[in-house]
N, C-alpha and C positions, 0 to 999 in steps of 0.2 A: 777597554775599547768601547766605542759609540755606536751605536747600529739606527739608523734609520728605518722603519718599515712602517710603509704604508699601502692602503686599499683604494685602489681604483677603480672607474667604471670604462671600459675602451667600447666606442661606438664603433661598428665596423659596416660596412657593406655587406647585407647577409647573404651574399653568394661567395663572399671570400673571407667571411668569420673563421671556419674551420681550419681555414690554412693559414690566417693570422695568427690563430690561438696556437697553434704549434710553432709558429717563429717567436711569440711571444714566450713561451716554455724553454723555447732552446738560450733566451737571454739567460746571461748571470747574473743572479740575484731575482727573479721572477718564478713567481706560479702563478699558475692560470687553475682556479679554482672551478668557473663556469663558464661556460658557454652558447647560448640562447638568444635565439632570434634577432644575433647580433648586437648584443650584450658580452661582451667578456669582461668579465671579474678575476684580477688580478691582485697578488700580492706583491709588490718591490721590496727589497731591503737592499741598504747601502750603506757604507761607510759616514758618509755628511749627508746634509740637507741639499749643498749642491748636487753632489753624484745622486741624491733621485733626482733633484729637478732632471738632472741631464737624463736620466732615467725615461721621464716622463717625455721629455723633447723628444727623443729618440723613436717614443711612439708615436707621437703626434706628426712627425715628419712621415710616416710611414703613408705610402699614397691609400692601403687600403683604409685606412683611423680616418671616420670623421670626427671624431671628439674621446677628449683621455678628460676624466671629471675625478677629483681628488675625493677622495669619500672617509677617511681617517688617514692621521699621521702621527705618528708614536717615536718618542727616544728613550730609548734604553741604553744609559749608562756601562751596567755593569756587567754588559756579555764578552765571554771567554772567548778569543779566535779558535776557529774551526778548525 
C-alpha cells in the first residue's frame, strides 16, 4: 500500500487558531503538531496524492484558513495497513 504524507503550514485568524487546531486533529489522517500565533503545523497522510490534495481543499475551504502552504511531500511505497 502507498501512503501519501505531507507537512503543511495552515494560516488561521488568531482568535480562532485554537479551535481550528482541534477540528483540524479531529480529521482522519491529520495531526496538528503546533500551534502559534496562528500558525498551525500539520501532518496529513493519505491513501493517493489526490485524497491529500482533497485533504488540503478541505482546509482551505474552511472560513477560518486564510492560507494551507505545502511545506513537504513524501510517498512511501512499502507501508503495512493499520
Amino acid at each position: 500500500m502507498t501512503a501519501h504524507i505531507a507537512s503543511v503550514i495552515v494560516r488561521a485568524r488568531p482568535e480562532r487558531a485554537e479551535l481550528l487546531a482541534s477540528r483540524i486533529a479531529a480529521m482522519p489522517g491529520a495531526e496538528v503538531h503546533a500551534n502559534q500565533d496562528g500558525k498551525i503545523i500539520v501532518v496529513l497522510e493519505a491513501s493517493s496524492e489526490r485524497a491529500l490534495a482533497d485533504h488540503m481543499d478541505s482546509l482551505r475551504n474552511d472560513p477560518d484558513v486564510l492560507m494551507v502552504s505545502l511545506v513537504f511531500h513524501q510517498m512511501d511505497a512499502e507501508v503495512e495497513p493499520a
